[in-house]
C-alpha positions as CSV (number, residue, x, y, z in Angstrom):
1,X,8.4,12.9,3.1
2,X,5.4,13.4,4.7
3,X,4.1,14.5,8.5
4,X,2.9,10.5,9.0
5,X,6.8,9.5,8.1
6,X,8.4,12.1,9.4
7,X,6.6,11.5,12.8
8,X,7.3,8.0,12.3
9,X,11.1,8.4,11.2
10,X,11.3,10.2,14.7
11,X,9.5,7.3,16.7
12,X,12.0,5.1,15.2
13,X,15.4,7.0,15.5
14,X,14.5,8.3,19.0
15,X,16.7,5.5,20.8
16,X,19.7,7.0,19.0
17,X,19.5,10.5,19.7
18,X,21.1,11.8,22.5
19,X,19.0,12.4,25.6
20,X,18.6,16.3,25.3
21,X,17.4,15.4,21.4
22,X,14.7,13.1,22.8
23,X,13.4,15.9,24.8
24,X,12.8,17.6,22.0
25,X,11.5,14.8,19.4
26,X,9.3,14.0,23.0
27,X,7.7,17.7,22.5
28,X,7.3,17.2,18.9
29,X,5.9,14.0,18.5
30,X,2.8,15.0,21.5
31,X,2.7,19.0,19.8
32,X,3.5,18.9,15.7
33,X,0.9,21.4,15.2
34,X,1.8,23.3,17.5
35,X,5.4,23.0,16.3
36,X,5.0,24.3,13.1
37,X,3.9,28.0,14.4
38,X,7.1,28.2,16.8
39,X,10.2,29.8,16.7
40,X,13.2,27.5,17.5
41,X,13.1,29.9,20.6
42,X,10.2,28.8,21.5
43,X,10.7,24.8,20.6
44,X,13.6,25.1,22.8
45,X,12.2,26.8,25.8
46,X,9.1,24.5,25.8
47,X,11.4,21.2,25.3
48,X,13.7,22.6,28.2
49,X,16.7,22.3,25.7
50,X,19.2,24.5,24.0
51,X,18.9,26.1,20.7
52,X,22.0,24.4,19.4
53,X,20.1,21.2,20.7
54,X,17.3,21.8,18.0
55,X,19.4,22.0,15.7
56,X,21.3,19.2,16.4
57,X,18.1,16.9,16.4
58,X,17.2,18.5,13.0
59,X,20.3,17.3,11.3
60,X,20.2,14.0,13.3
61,X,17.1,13.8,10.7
62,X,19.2,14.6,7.9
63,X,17.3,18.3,8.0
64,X,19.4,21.5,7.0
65,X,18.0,23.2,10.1
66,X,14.8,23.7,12.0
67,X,13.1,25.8,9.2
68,X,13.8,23.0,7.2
69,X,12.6,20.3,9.2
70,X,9.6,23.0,10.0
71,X,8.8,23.5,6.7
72,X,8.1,19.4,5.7
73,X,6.2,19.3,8.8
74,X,3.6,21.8,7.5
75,X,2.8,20.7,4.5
76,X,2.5,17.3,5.7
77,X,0.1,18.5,8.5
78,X,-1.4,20.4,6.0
79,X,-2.5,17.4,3.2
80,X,-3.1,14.8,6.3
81,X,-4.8,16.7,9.2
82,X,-8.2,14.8,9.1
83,X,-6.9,11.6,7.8
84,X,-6.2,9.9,11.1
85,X,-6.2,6.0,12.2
86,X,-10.0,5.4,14.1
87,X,-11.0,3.4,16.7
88,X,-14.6,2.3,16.6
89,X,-16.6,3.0,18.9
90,X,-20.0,1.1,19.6
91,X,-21.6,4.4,20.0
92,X,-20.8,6.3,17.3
93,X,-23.5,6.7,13.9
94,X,-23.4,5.4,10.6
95,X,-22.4,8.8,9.9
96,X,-19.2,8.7,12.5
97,X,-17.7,5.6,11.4
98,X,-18.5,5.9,7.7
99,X,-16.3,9.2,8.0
100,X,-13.4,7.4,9.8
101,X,-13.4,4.5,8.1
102,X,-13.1,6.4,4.5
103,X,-10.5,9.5,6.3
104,X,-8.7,6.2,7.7
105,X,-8.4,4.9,4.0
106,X,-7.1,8.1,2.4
107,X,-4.3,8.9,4.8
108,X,-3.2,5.4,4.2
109,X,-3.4,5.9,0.7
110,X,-1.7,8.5,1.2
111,X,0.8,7.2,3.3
112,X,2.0,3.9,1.5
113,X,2.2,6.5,-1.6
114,X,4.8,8.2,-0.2
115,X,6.6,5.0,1.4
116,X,6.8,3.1,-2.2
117,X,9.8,3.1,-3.5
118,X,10.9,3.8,-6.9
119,X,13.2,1.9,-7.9
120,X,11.9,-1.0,-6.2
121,X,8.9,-0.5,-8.1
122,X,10.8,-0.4,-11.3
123,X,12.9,-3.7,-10.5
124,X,9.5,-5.4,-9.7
125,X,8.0,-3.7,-13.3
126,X,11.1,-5.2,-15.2
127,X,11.0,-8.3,-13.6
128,X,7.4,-8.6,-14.4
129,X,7.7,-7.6,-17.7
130,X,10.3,-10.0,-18.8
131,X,8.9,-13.1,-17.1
132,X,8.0,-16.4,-19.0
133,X,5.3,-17.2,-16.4
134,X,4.1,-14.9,-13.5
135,X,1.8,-16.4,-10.2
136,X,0.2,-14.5,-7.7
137,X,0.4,-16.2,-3.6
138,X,-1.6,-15.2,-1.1
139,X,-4.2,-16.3,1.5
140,X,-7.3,-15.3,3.6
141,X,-7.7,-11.5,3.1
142,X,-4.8,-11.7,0.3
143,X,-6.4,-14.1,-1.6
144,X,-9.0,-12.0,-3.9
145,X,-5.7,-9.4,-4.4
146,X,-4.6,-12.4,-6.3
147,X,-7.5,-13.2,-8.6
148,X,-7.7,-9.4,-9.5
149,X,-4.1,-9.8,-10.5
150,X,-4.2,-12.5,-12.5
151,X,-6.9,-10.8,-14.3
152,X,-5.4,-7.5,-14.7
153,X,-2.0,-9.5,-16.3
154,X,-4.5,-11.8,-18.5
155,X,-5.9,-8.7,-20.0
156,X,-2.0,-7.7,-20.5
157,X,-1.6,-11.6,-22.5
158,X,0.7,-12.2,-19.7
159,X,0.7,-15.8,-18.8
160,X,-0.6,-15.4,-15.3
161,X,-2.5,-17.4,-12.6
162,X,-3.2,-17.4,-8.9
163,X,-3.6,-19.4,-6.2
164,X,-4.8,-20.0,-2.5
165,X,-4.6,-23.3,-1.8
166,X,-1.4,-24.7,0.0
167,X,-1.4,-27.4,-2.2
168,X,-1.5,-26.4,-5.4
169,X,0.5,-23.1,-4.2
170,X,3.3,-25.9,-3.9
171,X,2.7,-27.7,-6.7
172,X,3.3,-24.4,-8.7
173,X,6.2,-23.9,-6.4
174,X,8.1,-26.9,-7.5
175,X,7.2,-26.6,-11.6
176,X,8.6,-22.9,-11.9
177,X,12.1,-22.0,-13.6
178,X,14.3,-19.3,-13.4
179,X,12.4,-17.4,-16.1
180,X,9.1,-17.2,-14.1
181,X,8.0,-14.6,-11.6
182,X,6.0,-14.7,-8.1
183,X,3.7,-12.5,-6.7
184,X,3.4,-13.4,-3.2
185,X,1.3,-11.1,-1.1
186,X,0.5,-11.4,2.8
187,X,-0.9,-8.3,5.3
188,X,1.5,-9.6,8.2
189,X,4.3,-11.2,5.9
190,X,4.7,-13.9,8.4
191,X,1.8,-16.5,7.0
192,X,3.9,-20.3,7.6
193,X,2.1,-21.8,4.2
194,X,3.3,-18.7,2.3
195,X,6.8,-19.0,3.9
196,X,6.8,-22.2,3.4
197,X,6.0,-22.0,-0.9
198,X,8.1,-18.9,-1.0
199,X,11.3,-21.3,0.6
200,X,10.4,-23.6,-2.8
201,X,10.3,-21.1,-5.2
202,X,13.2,-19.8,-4.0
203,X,15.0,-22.9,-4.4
204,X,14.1,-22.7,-8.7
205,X,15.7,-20.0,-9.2
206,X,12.5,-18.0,-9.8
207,X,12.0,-14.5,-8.8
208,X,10.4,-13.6,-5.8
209,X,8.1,-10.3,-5.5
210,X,6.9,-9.6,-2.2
211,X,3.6,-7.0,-0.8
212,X,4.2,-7.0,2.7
213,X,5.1,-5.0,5.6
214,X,9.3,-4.2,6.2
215,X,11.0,-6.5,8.8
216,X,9.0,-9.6,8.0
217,X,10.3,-13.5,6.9
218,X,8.6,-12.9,3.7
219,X,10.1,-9.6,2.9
220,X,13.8,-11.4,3.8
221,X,12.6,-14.1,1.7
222,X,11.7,-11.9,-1.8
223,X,14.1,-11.1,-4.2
224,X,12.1,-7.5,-4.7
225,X,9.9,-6.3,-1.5
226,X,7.6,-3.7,-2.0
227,X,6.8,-2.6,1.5
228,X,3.2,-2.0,2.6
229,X,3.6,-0.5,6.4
230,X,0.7,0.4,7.9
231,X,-0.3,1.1,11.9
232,X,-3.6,0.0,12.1
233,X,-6.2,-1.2,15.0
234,X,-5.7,-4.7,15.1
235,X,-8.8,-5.4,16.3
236,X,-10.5,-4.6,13.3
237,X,-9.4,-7.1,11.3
238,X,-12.6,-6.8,8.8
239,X,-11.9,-3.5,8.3
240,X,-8.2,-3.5,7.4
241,X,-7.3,-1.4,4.4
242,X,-4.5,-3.3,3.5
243,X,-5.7,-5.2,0.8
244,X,-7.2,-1.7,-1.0
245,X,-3.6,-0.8,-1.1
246,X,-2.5,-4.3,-2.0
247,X,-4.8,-3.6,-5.1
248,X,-3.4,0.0,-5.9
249,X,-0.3,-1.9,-5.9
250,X,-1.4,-3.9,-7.8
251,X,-2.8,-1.7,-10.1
252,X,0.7,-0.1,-10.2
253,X,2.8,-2.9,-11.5
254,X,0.0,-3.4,-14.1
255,X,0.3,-0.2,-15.4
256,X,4.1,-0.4,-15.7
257,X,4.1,-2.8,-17.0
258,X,1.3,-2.5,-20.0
259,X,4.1,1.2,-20.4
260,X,7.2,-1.6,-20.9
261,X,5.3,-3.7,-23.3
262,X,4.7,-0.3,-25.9
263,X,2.0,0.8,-27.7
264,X,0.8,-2.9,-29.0
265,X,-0.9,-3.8,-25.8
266,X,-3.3,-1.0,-25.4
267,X,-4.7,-1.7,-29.0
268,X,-5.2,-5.4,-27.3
269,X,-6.7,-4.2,-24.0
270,X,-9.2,-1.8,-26.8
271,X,-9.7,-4.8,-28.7
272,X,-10.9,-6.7,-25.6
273,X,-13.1,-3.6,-24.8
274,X,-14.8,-4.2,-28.1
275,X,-15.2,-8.2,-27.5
276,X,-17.0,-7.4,-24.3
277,X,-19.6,-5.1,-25.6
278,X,-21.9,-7.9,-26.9
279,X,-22.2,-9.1,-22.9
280,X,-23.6,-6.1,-21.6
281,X,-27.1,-5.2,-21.7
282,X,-28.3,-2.8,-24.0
283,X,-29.2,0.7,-22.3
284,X,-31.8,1.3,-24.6
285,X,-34.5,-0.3,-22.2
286,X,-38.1,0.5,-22.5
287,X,-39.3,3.2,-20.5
288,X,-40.7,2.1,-16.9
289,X,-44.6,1.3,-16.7
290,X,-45.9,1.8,-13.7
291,X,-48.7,-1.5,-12.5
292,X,-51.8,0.6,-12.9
293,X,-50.8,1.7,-16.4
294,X,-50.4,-2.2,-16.9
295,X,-53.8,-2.9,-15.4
296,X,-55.7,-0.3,-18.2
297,X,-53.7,-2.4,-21.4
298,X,-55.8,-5.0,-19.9
């Protein structure tokens, strides 16, 4: 676990810890870099608890003790300390906002790496790798993340295909079996179409893969949810990085599942490396002339 979860795993168990505990998850939620340098002395006698207290609310964390709890604080600092969430402000450079829009992108990267789920992500592989048919859902900001899949499981000679239209998302809906896989992939998880398709494909007996955030309808809906949890500024909806995780996800699954399919499919994915050659223009151009050399071959 990492300083972003473990910070987060406090903001969410803080309700359940007893009031003297809160004092301290309080101090260490508004001081974790300063927390990391302390004694549990010193934790204590800055929250205005006991010792015991401190090490009560590391084990409430499942930590052996405060060292413990210490320790994954540090390194977490440590790998995310300029990767923070940013707020853009109208006054800031190209410079500015380039940084925090790219250190904004990293610690999510890093983040969501850290969330995933292994096993989950193994039950999605095998599912994916075993399925007669597999369809990507998704719309608005989701919807591209779906035409990249479909190509990345084409290249794979899986029998793939993607759509963004509520109508034909149900018309695939309705024609699926049991053998057949969906992808469905939303940035809030609560999208009524999606819901809506998802409701029918659930009723075939198909499988149901979810990319959303935790605590959603759609990730209640999908037989496998991979979550994608991010705290972002909501007013930046152009700038969201969730679909460049979607696509690492994406990326992922691909790449577990081209693993489960053995050594044959890489020889396929070289021989389409081959095929594409003859569309790509020769890099053996003739050197640039500049206009006043063309103007003396006159």
């Amino acid at each position: 676990m990492n300083s972003v979860n473990l910070l987060k795993s406090i903001t969410e168990a803080r309700h359940l810890l007893r009031k003297s505990e809160q004092k301290v998850a309080d101090f260490v939620l508004a001081h974790p870099n300063d927390v990391i340098h302390m004694r549990i002395v010193d934790l204590a006698t800055e929250a205005q608890v006991s010792e015991p207290t401190v090490v009560r609310f590391c084990r409430a964390l499942n930590y052996d003790g405060f060292q413990d709890f210490k320790l994954t604080l540090a390194q977490g600092l440590a790998s995310n300390t300029s990767f923070e969430q940013f707020s853009l402000n109208t006054r800031d450079t190209v410079f500015e906002f380039k940084q925090k829009i790219f250190d904004a992108m990293i610690g999510n990267l890093m983040s969501i790496k850290e969330q995933l789920d292994t096993s989950t992500l193994e039950a999605a592989i095998n599912a994916l790798a075993g399925a007669k048919r597999v369809e990507f859902y998704g719309f608005g900001a989701s919807a591209p993340v779906c035409t990249d899949a479909e190509h990345k499981f084409h290249r794979l000679k899986v029998n793939a295909a993607s759509y963004s239209d509520p109508h034909m998302q149900t018309i695939s809906a309705v024609s699926l079996s049991k053998a057949d896989v969906v992808v469905a992939i939303s940035q809030t998880g609560r999208t009524k179409d999606l819901l809506h398709t998802v409701s029918l494909v659930r009723e075939t007996g198909a499988t149901v893969i979810a990319l959303c955030p935790s605590n959603t309808p759609l990730a209640e809906l999908a037989d496998i949810d991979i979550h994608i949890d991010l705290e972002e500024d909501k007013d930046l909806s152009t700038l969201m990085s969730s679909r460049v995780l979607q696509l690492v996800v994406i990326d992922v699954l691909a790449v577990g599942v081209a693993i489960k399919m053995g050594p044959g499919v890489i020889d396929h994915l070289k021989t389409i490396k081959r095929s594409l050659r003859s569309l790509r223009q020769n890099d053996k151009r003739p050197p640039f002339r500049r206009a006043d050399d063309l103007d003396r071959d006159v």
